[in-house]
C-alpha positions in Angstrom: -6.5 117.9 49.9 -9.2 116.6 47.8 -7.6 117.1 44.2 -4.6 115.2 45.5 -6.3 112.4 47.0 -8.4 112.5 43.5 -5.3 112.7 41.7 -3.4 109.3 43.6 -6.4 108.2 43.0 -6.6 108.4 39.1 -3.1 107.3 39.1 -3.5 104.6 41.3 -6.1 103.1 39.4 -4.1 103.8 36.0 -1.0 101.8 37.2 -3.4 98.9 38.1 -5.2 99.1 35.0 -2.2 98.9 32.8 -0.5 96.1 35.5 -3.6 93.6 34.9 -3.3 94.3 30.9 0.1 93.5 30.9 -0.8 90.2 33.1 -3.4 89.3 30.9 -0.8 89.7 27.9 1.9 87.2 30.2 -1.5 84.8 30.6 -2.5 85.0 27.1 1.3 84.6 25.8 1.6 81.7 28.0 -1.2 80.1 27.0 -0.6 79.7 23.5 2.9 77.5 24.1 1.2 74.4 26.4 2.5 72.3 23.8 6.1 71.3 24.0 9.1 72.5 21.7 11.3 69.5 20.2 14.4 70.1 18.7 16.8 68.5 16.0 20.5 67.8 15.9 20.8 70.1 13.2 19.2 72.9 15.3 15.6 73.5 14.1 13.0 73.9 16.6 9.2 71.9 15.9 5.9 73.1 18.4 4.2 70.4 17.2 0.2 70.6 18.0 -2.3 68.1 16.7 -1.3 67.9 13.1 0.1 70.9 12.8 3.6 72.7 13.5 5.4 75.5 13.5 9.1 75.8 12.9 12.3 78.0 13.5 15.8 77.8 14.3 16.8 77.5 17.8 18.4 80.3 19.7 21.8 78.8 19.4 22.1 78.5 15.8 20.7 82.1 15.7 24.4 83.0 17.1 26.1 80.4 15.4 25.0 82.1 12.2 25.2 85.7 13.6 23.0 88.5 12.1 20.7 86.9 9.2 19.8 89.3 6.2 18.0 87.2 4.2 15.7 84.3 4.7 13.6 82.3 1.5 10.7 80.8 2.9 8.7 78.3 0.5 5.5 79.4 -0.8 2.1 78.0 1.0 1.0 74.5 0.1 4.5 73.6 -0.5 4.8 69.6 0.6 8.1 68.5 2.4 9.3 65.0 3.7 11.3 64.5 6.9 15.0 65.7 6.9 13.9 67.9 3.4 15.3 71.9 3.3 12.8 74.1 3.3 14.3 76.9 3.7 17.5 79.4 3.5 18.5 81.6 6.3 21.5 84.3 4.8 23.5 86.2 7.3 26.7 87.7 7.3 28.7 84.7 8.1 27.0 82.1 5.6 24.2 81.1 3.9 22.3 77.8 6.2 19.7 75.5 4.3 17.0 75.2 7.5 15.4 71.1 7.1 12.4 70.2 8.8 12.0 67.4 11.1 8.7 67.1 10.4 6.7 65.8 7.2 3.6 67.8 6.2 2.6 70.4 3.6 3.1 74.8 4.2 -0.2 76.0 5.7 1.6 79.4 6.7 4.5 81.0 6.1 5.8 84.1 8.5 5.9 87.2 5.9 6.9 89.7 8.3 10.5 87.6 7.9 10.4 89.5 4.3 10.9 93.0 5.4 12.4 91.7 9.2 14.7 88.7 8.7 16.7 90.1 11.7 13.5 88.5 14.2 15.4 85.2 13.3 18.0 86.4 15.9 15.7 88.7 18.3 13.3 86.4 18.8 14.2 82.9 17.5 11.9 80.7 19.1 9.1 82.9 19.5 8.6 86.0 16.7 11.0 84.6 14.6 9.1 81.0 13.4 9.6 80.5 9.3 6.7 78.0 8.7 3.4 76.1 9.6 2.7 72.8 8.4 -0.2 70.5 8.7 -1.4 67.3 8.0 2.0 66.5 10.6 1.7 62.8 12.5 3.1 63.3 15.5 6.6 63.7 17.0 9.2 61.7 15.0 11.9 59.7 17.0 15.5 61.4 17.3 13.6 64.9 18.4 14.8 66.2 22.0 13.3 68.3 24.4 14.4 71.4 26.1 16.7 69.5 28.4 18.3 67.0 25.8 19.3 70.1 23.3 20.6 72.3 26.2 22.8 69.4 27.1 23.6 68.7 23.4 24.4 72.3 22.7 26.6 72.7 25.7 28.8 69.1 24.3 28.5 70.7 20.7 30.1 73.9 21.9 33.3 72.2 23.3 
C-alpha cells in the first residue's frame, strides 16, 4: 500500500509541477503583448511599444496569400518612411510587397523566417513577425484596432 500511495504521490506532484510551468509559460506569454496591435488597410499588423515596433502580416492576408515560401526581409539599420515596402512575402499564389505603417529604422529582423518562411502562415501574428523598428513616434492616424480590422476584413471579404 505504501509504494502506491508513494507512487500517486510522485505522479501527483509531477502533473502539478509541469501544470504550473505551463501556467507560468501562459503568464509570461501574456505578459509580453500588454501593448495593443494596430492594423492597416493593406493588412500589416504594428505592436507598437515606446518607440519601437514589431511588424507582420495579419492572419487574414496569411490565407489570402496561401502558403508563403519565400520572404526578403531588409537588412538591420535599414531606414523606412510611412507607407514604404519593406518587404516581400512569396507564396504559391503571388509574390506581396509587405509596407510598413510605421516610420523608423530596422533594429531586428526575424531570421528564423530564412530557413521557416511557412511561420508567416502558422503563426502570423505571433512567431511569424518580419521586423523591429525603433526610433517609431507613436501610432499614426488611419491604424485600426482589433475590432475595426475584424469588421473591415469581414466587408473586404464580401
Amino acid at each position: 500500500f505504501f509504494s502506491i500511495s508513494s507512487s500517486f504521490s510522485n505522479m501527483f506532484s509531477r502533473v502539478v509541477q509541469c501544470s504550473l510551468r505551463s501556467q507560468a509559460r501562459m503568464i509570461s506569454f501574456t505578459a509580453t503583448r500588454l501593448a495593443p496591435v494596430y492594423y492597416a488597410k493593406s493588412h500589416e499588423w504594428v505592436d507598437i511599444e515606446g518607440d519601437k515596433a514589431t511588424l507582420g502580416i495579419s492572419d487574414f492576408a496569411q490565407k489570402e496569400l496561401g502558403d508563403v515560401v519565400y520572404v526578403d526581409l531588409p537588412e538591420v539599420g535599414t531606414q523606412f518612411t510611412a507607407g514604404s515596402a519593406f518587404a516581400a512575402v512569396e507564396s504559391v499564389k503571388a509574390t506581396d510587397e509587405i509596407y510598413t505603417p510605421v516610420a523608423g529604422t530596422v533594429e531586428e529582423v526575424n531570421t528564423t523566417l530564412g530557413d521557416e518562411p511557412e511561420l508567416v502562415n502558422k503563426e502570423p501574428e505571433s512567431g511569424g513577425w518580419m521586423i523591429k523598428l525603433s526610433g517609431v513616434s507613436g501610432v499614426p492616424e488611419g491604424l485600426m484596432d482589433k475590432d475595426a480590422y475584424a469588421k473591415f476584413c469581414e466587408e473586404e471579404a464580401h
